[in-house]
C-alpha positions in Angstrom: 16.2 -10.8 4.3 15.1 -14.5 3.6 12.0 -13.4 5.5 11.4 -10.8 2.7 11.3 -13.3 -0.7 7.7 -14.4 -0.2 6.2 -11.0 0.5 8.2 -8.8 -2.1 7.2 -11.7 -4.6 3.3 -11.8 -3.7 3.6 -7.7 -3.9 5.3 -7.7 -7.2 3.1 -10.5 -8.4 0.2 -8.3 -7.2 1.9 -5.1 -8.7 1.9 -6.6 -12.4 -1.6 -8.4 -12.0 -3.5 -5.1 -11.4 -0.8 -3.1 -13.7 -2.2 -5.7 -16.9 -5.7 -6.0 -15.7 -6.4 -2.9 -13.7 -7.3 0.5 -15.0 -5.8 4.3 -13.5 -8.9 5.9 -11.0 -10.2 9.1 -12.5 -8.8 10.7 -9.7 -5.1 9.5 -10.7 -5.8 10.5 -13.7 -6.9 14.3 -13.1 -3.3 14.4 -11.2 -1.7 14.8 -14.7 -3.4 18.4 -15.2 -1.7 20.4 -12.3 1.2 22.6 -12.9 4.5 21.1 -12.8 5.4 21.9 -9.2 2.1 20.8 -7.9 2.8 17.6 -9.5 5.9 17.2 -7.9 4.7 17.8 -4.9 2.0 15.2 -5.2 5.0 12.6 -6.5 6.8 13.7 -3.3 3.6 13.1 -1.1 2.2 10.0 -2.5 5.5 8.3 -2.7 7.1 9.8 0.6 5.0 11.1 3.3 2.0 8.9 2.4 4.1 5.6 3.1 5.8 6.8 6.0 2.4 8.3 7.6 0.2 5.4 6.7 2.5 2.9 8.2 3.4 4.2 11.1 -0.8 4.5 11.5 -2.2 0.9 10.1 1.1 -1.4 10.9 2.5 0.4 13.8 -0.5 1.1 15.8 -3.6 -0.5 14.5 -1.4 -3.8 14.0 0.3 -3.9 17.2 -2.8 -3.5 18.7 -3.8 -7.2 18.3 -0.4 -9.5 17.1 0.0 -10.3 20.6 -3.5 -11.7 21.4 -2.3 -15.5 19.8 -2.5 -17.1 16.7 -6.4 -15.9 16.3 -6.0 -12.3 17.3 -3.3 -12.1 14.7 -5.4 -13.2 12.0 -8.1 -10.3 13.2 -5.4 -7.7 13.3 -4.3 -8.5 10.1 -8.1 -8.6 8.6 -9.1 -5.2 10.5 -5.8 -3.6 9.9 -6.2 -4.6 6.3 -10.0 -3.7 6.0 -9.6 -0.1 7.6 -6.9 0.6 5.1 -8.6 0.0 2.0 -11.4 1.6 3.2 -10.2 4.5 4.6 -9.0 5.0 0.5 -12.1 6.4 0.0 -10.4 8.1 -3.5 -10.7 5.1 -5.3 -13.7 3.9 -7.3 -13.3 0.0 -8.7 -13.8 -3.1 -6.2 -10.6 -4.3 -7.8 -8.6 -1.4 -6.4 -10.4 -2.2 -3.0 -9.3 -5.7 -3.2 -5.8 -5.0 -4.2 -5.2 -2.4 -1.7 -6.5 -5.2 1.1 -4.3 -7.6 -0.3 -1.6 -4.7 -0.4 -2.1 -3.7 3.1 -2.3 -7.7 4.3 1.1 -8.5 2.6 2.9 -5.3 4.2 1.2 -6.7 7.8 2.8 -10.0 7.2 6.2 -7.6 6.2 6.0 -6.0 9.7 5.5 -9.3 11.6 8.1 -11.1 10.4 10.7 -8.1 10.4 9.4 -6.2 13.9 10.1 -3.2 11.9 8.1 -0.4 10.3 11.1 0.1 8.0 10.7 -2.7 5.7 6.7 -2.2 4.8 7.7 2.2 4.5 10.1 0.8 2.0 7.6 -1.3 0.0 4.7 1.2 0.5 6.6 3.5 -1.0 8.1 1.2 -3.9 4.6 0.4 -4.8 3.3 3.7 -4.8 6.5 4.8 -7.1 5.6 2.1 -9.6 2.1 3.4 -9.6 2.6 6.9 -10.3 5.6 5.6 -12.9 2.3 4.0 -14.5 0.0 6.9 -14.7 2.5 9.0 -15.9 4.0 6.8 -18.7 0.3 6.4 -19.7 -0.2 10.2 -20.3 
Protein backbone atom coordinates (compact mmCIF):
# COMPACT_ATOMS: atom_id res chain seq x y z
CA UNK A 1 0.00 0.00 0.00
CA UNK A 2 3.17 2.26 0.71
CA UNK A 3 3.82 1.65 -2.99
CA UNK A 4 0.44 3.46 -3.69
CA UNK A 5 1.07 7.19 -1.84
CA UNK A 6 3.14 8.61 -4.64
CA UNK A 7 0.95 7.65 -7.50
CA UNK A 8 -2.63 8.20 -5.92
CA UNK A 9 -0.98 11.76 -4.87
CA UNK A 10 0.44 12.67 -8.52
CA UNK A 11 -3.21 11.39 -9.84
CA UNK A 12 -5.08 13.45 -7.39
CA UNK A 13 -2.66 16.29 -7.84
CA UNK A 14 -3.34 15.84 -11.53
CA UNK A 15 -7.19 15.35 -11.01
CA UNK A 16 -7.57 18.98 -9.27
CA UNK A 17 -5.00 20.72 -11.75
CA UNK A 18 -7.06 19.95 -14.83
CA UNK A 19 -10.43 20.11 -12.68
CA UNK A 20 -9.38 24.23 -11.88
CA UNK A 21 -7.70 24.82 -15.16
CA UNK A 22 -9.27 22.39 -17.59
CA UNK A 23 -12.53 22.81 -19.36
CA UNK A 24 -15.52 19.75 -20.03
CA UNK A 25 -14.96 18.37 -24.08
CA UNK A 26 -18.03 19.29 -26.10
CA UNK A 27 -18.54 15.72 -26.36
CA UNK A 28 -18.81 15.39 -22.37
CA UNK A 29 -20.95 17.94 -22.53
CA UNK A 30 -23.61 16.64 -25.16
CA UNK A 31 -23.75 13.49 -22.59
CA UNK A 32 -26.06 15.65 -20.31
CA UNK A 33 -28.96 15.63 -23.21
CA UNK A 34 -29.76 11.85 -23.35
CA UNK A 35 -32.69 10.31 -21.51
CA UNK A 36 -32.13 9.31 -18.05
CA UNK A 37 -31.45 5.69 -18.66
CA UNK A 38 -29.13 6.32 -21.47
CA UNK A 39 -27.26 8.44 -19.08
CA UNK A 40 -26.93 5.88 -16.71
CA UNK A 41 -25.82 3.61 -18.85
CA UNK A 42 -23.08 5.89 -20.04
CA UNK A 43 -22.19 6.57 -16.06
CA UNK A 44 -22.06 2.68 -15.84
CA UNK A 45 -19.82 2.39 -19.01
CA UNK A 46 -17.41 5.13 -18.57
CA UNK A 47 -16.92 4.43 -14.96
CA UNK A 48 -17.05 0.52 -15.17
CA UNK A 49 -16.43 -1.31 -18.30
CA UNK A 50 -14.26 1.47 -19.75
CA UNK A 51 -11.57 1.02 -16.82
CA UNK A 52 -11.76 -2.56 -16.69
CA UNK A 53 -11.49 -2.95 -20.66
CA UNK A 54 -8.88 -0.23 -21.16
CA UNK A 55 -6.59 -1.71 -18.52
CA UNK A 56 -6.60 -4.97 -19.14
CA UNK A 57 -5.68 -3.64 -23.03
CA UNK A 58 -2.89 -0.75 -22.36
CA UNK A 59 -1.32 -1.99 -18.80
CA UNK A 60 -1.93 -5.67 -19.16
CA UNK A 61 -0.92 -6.25 -22.64
CA UNK A 62 0.62 -3.33 -24.33
CA UNK A 63 2.75 -2.85 -20.98
CA UNK A 64 3.88 -6.27 -20.32
CA UNK A 65 4.93 -6.31 -23.57
CA UNK A 66 8.13 -4.35 -22.88
CA UNK A 67 8.76 -4.05 -18.67
CA UNK A 68 10.88 -6.91 -18.96
CA UNK A 69 13.37 -5.66 -21.65
CA UNK A 70 15.59 -3.62 -18.67
CA UNK A 71 15.61 -0.37 -17.23
CA UNK A 72 15.35 1.19 -21.07
CA UNK A 73 12.70 -0.94 -22.44
CA UNK A 74 10.63 0.02 -19.43
CA UNK A 75 10.86 3.58 -19.98
CA UNK A 76 9.65 2.84 -23.90
CA UNK A 77 6.74 0.74 -22.64
CA UNK A 78 5.75 3.24 -20.39
CA UNK A 79 6.06 6.13 -23.30
CA UNK A 80 4.31 3.86 -25.98
CA UNK A 81 1.77 2.50 -23.68
CA UNK A 82 1.14 5.96 -22.60
CA UNK A 83 1.18 7.57 -26.08
CA UNK A 84 -1.28 4.96 -27.62
CA UNK A 85 -3.74 5.67 -24.88
CA UNK A 86 -4.14 9.22 -25.22
CA UNK A 87 -4.28 8.84 -28.72
CA UNK A 88 -6.40 6.26 -29.21
CA UNK A 89 -8.98 9.04 -27.11
CA UNK A 90 -9.67 10.35 -30.22
CA UNK A 91 -13.14 12.04 -28.50
CA UNK A 92 -11.23 14.64 -27.00
CA UNK A 93 -10.40 17.97 -28.54
CA UNK A 94 -7.75 20.30 -26.24
CA UNK A 95 -3.89 19.36 -26.11
CA UNK A 96 -4.34 19.66 -22.40
CA UNK A 97 -6.75 16.74 -22.23
CA UNK A 98 -4.11 14.91 -24.46
CA UNK A 99 -1.39 15.70 -22.05
CA UNK A 100 -3.38 14.82 -18.97
CA UNK A 101 -4.60 11.61 -20.27
CA UNK A 102 -0.58 10.77 -21.06
CA UNK A 103 0.27 11.67 -17.81
CA UNK A 104 -2.91 9.69 -16.60
CA UNK A 105 -2.05 6.67 -18.39
CA UNK A 106 1.94 6.98 -17.29
CA UNK A 107 0.96 7.23 -13.55
CA UNK A 108 -1.42 4.07 -13.77
CA UNK A 109 1.77 2.17 -15.69
CA UNK A 110 3.89 3.08 -12.77
CA UNK A 111 0.61 1.70 -10.48
CA UNK A 112 0.83 -1.65 -12.34
CA UNK A 113 4.63 -1.97 -12.05
CA UNK A 114 4.98 -1.52 -8.73
CA UNK A 115 1.81 -3.64 -7.69
CA UNK A 116 2.09 -6.57 -10.56
CA UNK A 117 -1.59 -6.20 -10.52
CA UNK A 118 -4.25 -4.86 -13.00
CA UNK A 119 -6.45 -4.33 -9.89
CA UNK A 120 -4.98 -1.35 -8.45
CA UNK A 121 -4.82 0.91 -11.90
CA UNK A 122 -8.97 -0.62 -12.71
CA UNK A 123 -9.47 0.86 -9.32
CA UNK A 124 -7.96 4.35 -10.03
CA UNK A 125 -9.20 4.39 -13.71
CA UNK A 126 -12.27 4.03 -12.57
CA UNK A 127 -12.03 6.60 -9.50
CA UNK A 128 -10.85 9.14 -11.99
CA UNK A 129 -13.29 8.65 -14.40
CA UNK A 130 -16.14 8.87 -11.42
CA UNK A 131 -14.66 12.25 -10.40
CA UNK A 132 -14.89 13.28 -13.95
CA UNK A 133 -18.35 12.57 -14.69
CA UNK A 134 -19.18 13.90 -10.83
CA UNK A 135 -17.74 17.14 -12.61
CA UNK A 136 -19.69 17.43 -15.73
CA UNK A 137 -22.70 16.67 -14.01
CA UNK A 138 -22.41 19.12 -11.01
CA UNK A 139 -21.59 21.64 -13.78
CA UNK A 140 -25.03 21.18 -15.66
Amino acid sequence: MQDMLIPGLALLGLTAIFQFFGQPEPWVESLLQPSTFTQILLVITICVFAPISEEIIFRGFLLNAGIGFGRRGRLLAVVITSLLFALVHTQYLYPATFVSLFVFSAILCEVRIRTGSLLMPMVLHSANNIASVAWVLTLS
